[in-house]
Backbone atoms as SQL, in Angstrom:
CREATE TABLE atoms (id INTEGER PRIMARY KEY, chain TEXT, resi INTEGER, resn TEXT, atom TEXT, x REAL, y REAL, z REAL);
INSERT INTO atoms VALUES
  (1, 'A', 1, 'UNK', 'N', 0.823, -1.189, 0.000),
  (2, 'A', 1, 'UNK', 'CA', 0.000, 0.000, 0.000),
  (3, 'A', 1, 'UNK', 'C', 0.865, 1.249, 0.000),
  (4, 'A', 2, 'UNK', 'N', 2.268, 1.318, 0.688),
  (5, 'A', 2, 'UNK', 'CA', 2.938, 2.213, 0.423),
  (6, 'A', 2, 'UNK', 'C', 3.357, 2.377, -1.007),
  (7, 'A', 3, 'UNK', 'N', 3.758, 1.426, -1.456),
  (8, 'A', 3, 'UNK', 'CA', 4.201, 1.803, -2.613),
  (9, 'A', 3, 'UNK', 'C', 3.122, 2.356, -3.718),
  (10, 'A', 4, 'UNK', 'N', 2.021, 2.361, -3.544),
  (11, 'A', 4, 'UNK', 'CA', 0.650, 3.267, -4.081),
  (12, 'A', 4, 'UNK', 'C', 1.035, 4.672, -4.465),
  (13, 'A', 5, 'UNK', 'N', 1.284, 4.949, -5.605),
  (14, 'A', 5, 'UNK', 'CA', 1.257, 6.736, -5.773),
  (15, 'A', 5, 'UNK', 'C', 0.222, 7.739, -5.566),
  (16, 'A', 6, 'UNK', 'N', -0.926, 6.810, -5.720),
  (17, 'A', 6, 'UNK', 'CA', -1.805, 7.494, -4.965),
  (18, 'A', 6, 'UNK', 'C', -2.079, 8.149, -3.960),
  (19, 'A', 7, 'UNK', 'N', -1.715, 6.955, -3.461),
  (20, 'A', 7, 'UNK', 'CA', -1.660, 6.943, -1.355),
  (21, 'A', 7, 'UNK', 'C', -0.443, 8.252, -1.121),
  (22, 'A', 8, 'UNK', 'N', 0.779, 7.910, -1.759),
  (23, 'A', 8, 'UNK', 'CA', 1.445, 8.796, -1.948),
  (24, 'A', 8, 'UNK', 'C', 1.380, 10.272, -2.189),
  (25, 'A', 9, 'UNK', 'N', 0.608, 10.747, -3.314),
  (26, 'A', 9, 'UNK', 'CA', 0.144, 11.741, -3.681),
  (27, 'A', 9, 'UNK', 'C', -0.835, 12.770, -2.457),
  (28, 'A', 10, 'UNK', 'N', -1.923, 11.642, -1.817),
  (29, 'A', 10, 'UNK', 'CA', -2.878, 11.883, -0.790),
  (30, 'A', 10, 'UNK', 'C', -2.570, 12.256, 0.495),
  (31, 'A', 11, 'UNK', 'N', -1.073, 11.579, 0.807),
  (32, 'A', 11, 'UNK', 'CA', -0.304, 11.894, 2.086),
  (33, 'A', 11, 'UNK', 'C', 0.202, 13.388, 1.391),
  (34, 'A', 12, 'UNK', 'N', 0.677, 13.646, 0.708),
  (35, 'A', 12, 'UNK', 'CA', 1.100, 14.781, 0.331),
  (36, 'A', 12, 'UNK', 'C', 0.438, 16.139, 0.331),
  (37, 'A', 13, 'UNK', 'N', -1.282, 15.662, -0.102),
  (38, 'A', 13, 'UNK', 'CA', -1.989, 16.695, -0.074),
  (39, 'A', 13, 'UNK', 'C', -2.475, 17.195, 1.574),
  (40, 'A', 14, 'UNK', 'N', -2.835, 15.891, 2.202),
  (41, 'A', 14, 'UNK', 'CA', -2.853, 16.172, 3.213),
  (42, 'A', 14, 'UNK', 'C', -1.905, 16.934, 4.351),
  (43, 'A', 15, 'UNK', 'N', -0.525, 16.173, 3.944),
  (44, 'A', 15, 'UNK', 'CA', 0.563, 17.003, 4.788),
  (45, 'A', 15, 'UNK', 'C', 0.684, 18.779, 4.402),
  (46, 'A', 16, 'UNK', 'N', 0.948, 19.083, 2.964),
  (47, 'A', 16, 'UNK', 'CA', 0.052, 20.333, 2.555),
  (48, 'A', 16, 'UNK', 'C', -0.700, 21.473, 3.319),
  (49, 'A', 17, 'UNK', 'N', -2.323, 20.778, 3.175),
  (50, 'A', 17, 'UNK', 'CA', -2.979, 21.219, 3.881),
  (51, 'A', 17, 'UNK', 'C', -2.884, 21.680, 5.169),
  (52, 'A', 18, 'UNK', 'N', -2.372, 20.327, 5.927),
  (53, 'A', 18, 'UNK', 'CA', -2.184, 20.856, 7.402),
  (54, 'A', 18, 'UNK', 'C', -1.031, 21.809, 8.106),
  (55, 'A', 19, 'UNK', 'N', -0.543, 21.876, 6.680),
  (56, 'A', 19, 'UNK', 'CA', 0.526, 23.085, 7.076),
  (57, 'A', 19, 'UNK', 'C', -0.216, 24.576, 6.586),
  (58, 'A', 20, 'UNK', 'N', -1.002, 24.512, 5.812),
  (59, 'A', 20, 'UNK', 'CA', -1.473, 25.914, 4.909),
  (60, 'A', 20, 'UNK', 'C', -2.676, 26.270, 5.559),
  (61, 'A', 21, 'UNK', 'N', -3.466, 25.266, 6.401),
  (62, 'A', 21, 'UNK', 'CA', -4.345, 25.824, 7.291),
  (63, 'A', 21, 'UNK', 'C', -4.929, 24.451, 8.425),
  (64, 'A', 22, 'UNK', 'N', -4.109, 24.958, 9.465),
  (65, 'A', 22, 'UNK', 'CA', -4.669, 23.827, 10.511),
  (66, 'A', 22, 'UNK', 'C', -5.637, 23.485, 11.277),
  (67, 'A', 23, 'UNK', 'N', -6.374, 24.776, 11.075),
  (68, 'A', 23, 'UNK', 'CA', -7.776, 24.721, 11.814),
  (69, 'A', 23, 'UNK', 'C', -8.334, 23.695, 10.681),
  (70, 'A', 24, 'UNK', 'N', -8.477, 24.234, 10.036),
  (71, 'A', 24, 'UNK', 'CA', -9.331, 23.036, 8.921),
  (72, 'A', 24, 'UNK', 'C', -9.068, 21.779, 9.583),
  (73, 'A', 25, 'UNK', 'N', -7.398, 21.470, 9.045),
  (74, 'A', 25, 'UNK', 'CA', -6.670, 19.489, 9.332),
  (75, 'A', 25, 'UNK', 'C', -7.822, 19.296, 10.705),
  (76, 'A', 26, 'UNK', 'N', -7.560, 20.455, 11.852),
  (77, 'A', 26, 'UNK', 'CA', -7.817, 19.500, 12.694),
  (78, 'A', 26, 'UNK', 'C', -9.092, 19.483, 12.914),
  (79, 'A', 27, 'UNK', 'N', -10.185, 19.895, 12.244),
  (80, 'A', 27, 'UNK', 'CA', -11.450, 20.081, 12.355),
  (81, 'A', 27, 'UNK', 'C', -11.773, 18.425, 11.711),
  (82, 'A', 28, 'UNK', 'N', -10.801, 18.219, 10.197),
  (83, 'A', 28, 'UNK', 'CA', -10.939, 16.991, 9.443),
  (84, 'A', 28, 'UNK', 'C', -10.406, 15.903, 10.503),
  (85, 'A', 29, 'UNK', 'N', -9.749, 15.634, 11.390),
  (86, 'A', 29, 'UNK', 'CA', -9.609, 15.200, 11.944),
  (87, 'A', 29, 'UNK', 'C', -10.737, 14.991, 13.189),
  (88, 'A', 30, 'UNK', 'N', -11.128, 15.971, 13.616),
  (89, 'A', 30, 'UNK', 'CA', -11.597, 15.580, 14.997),
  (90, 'A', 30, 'UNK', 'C', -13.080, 14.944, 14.351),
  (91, 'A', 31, 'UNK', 'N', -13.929, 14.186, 15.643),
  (92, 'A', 31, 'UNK', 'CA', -14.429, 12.975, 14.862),
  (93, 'A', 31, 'UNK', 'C', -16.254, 14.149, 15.290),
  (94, 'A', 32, 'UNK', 'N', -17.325, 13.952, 14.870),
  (95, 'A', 32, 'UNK', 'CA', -18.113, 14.515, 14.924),
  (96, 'A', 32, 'UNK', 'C', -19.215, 14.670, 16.016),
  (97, 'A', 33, 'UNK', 'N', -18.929, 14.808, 17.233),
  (98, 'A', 33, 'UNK', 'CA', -19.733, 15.123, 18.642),
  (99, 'A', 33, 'UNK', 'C', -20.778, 15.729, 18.385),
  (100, 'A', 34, 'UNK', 'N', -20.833, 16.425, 18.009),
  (101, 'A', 34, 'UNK', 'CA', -22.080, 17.479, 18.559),
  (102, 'A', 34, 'UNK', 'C', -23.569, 17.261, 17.981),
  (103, 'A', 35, 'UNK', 'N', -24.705, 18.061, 18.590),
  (104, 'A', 35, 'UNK', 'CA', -25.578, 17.412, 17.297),
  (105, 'A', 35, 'UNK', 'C', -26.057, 18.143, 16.347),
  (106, 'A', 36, 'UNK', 'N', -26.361, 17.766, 15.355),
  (107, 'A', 36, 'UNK', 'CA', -26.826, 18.008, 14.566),
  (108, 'A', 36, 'UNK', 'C', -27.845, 19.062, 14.400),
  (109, 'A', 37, 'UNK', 'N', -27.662, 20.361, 13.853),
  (110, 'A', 37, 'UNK', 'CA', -29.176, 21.063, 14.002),
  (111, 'A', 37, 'UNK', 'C', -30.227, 20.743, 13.055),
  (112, 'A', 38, 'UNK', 'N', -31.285, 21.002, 13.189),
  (113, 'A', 38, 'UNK', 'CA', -32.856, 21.159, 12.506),
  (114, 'A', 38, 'UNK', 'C', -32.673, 21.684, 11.357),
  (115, 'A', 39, 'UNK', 'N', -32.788, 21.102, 10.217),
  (116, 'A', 39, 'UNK', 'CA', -32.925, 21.003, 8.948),
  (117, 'A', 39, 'UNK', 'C', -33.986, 22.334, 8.575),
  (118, 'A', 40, 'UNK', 'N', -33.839, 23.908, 9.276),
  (119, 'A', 40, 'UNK', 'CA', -34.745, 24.847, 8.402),
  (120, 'A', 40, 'UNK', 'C', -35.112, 25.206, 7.622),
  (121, 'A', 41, 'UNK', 'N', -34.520, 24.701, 6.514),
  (122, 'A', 41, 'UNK', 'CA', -35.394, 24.308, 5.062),
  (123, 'A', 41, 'UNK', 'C', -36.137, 23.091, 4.795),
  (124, 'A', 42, 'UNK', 'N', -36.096, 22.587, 5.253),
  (125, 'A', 42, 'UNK', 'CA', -36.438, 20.875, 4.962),
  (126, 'A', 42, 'UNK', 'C', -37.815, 21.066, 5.975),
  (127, 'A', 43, 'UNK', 'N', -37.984, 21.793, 7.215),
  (128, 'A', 43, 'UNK', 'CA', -39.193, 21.591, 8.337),
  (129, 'A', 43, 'UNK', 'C', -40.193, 22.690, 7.519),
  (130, 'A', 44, 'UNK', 'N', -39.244, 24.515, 7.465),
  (131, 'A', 44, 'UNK', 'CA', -40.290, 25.017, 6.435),
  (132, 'A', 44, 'UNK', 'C', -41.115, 24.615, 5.108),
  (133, 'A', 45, 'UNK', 'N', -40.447, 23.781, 4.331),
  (134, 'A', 45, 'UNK', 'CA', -41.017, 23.267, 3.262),
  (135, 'A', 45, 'UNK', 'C', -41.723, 22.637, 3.690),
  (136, 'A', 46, 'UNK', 'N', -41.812, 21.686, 4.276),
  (137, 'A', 46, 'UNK', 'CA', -42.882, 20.835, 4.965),
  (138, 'A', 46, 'UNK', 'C', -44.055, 21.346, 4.997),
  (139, 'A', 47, 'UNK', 'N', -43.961, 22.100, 6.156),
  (140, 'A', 47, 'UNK', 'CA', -45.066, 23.097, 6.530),
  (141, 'A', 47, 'UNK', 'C', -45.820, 23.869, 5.828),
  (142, 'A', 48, 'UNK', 'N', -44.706, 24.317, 4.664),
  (143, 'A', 48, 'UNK', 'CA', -45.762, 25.116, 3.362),
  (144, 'A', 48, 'UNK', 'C', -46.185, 24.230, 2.567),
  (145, 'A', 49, 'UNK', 'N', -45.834, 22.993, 2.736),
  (146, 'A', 49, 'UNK', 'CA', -46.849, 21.520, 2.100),
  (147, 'A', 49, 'UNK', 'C', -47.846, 21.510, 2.337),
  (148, 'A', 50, 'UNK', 'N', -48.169, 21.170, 3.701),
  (149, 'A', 50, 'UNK', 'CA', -49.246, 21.017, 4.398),
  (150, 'A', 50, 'UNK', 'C', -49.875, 22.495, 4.216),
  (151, 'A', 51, 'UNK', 'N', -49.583, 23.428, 4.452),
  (152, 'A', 51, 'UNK', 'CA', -50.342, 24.826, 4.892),
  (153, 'A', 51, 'UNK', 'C', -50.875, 25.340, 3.649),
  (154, 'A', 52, 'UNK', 'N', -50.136, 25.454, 2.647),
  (155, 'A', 52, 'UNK', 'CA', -50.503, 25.993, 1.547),
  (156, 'A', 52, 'UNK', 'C', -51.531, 25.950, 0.529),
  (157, 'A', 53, 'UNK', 'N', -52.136, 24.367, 0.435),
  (158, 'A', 53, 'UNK', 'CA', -53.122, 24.208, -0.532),
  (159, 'A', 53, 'UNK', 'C', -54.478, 24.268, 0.352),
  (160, 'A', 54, 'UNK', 'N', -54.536, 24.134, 2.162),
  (161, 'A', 54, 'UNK', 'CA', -55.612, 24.368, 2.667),
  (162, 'A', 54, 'UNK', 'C', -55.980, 26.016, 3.103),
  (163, 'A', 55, 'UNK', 'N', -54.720, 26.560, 2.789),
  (164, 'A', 55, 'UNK', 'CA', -54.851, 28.163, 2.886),
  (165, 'A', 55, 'UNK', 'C', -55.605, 28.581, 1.483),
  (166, 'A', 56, 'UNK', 'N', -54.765, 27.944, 0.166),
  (167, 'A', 56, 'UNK', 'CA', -55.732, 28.582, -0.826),
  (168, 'A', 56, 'UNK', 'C', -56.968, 28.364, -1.005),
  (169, 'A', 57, 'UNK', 'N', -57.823, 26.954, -0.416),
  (170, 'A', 57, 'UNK', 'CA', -59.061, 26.686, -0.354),
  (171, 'A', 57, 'UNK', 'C', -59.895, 27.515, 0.567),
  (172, 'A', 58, 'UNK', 'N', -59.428, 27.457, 2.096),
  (173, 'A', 58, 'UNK', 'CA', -60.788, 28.692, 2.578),
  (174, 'A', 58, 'UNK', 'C', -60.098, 30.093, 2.320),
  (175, 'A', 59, 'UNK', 'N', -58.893, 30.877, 1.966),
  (176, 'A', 59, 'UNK', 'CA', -58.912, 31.674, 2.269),
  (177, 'A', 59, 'UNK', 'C', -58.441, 32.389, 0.551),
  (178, 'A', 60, 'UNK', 'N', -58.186, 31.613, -0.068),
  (179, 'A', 60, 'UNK', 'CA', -57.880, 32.154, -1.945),
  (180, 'A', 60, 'UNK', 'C', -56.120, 32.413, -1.914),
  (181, 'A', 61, 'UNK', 'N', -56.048, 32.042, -3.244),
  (182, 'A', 61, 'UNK', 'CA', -54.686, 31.961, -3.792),
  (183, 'A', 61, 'UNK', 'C', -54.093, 33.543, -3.537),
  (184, 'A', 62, 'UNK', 'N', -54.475, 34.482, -3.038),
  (185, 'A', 62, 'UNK', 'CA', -53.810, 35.715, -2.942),
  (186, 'A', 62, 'UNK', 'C', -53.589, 35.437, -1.601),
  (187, 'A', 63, 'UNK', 'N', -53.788, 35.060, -0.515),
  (188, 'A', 63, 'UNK', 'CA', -53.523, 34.849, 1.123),
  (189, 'A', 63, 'UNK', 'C', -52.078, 33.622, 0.250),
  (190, 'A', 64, 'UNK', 'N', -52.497, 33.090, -0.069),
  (191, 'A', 64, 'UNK', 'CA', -51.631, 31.684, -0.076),
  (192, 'A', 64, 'UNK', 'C', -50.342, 32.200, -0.712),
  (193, 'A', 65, 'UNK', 'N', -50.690, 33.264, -1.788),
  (194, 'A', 65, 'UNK', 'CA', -48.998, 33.774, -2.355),
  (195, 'A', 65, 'UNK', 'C', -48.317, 34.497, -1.346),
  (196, 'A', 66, 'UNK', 'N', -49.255, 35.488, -0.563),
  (197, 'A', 66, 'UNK', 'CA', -48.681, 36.201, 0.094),
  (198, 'A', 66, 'UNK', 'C', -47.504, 35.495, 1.662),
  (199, 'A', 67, 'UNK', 'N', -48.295, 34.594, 1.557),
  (200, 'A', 67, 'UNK', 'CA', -47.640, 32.973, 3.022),
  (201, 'A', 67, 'UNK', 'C', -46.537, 32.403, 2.431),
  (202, 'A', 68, 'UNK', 'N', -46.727, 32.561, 0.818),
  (203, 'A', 68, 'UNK', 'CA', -45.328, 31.798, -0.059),
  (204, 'A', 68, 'UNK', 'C', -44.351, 33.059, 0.185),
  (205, 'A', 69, 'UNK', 'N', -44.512, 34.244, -0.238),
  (206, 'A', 69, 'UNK', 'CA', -43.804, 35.106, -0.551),
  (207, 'A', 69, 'UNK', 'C', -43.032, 35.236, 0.950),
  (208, 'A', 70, 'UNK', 'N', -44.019, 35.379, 2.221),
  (209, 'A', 70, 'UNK', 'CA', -43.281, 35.595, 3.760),
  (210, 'A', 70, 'UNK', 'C', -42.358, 34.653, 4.091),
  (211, 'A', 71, 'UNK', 'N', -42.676, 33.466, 3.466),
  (212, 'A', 71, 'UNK', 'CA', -42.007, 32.038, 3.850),
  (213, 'A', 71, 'UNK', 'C', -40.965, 31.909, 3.275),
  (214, 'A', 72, 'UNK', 'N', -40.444, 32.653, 1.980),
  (215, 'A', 72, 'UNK', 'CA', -39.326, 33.295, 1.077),
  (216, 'A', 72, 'UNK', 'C', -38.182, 33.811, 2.294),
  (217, 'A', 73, 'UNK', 'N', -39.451, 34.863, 2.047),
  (218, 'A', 73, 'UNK', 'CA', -38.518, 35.832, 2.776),
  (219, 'A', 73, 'UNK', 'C', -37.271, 35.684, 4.236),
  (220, 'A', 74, 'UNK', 'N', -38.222, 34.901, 4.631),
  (221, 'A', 74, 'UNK', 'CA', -37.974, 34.404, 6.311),
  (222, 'A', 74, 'UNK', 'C', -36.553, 33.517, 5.679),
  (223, 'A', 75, 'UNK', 'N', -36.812, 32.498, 4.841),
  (224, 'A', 75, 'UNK', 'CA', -35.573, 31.765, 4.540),
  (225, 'A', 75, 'UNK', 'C', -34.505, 32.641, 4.419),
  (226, 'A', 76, 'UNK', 'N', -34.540, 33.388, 3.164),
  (227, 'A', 76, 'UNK', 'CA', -33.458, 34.178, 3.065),
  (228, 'A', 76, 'UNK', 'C', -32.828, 34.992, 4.460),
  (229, 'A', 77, 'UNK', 'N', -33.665, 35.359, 5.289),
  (230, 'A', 77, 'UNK', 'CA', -32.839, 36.292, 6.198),
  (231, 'A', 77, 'UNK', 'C', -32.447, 35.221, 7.315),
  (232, 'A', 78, 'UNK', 'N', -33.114, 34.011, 7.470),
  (233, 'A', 78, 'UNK', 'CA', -32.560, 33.060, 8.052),
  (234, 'A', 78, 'UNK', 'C', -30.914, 32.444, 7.395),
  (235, 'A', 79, 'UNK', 'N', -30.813, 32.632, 5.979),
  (236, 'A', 79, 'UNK', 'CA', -29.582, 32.331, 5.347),
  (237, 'A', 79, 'UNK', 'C', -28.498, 32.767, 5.515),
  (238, 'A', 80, 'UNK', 'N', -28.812, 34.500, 5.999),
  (239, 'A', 80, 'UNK', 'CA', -27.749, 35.504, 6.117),
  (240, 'A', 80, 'UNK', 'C', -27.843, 35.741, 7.318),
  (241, 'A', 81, 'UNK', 'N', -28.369, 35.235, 8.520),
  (242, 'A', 81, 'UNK', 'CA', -28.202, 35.468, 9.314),
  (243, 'A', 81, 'UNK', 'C', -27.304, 34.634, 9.989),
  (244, 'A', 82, 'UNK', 'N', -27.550, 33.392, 9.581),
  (245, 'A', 82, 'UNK', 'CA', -26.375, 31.957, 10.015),
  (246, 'A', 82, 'UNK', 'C', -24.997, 32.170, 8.603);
């Protein structure tokens, strides 16, 4: 396996790296503790699944764009805010 140029090549990039920025190496290194946060795109979409086609029935497709358009919005400043 040593004699692999690959392997070779890969030790190289790695040794590299951990000289050109070590926070990274040791971030790639350390193993993954913590948990995981809430998927805020994945729970909002959801929700405008469910919410959206019973909003346009009692209340009309202009309430329902306007819930799409807020639900936009909210993402984006949720994007730039993290």
């Amino acid at each position: 396996m040593a004699d692999d140029p690959f392997a070779a090549a890969l030790h190289d990039i790695e040794h590299r790296l951990s000289e050109q920025d070590p926070d990274f190496a040791a971030r790639m290194r350390a193993p993954d503790t913590g948990a995981r946060p809430i998927p805020k795109t994945l729970v909002l979409c959801a929700l405008l699944y469910i919410i959206l086609p019973i909003e346009a029935l009692l209340l009309g497709w202009t309430a329902a764009l306007i819930t799409l358009a807020a639900a936009t919005a909210i993402m984006v400043l949720l994007r730039h805010l993290h």
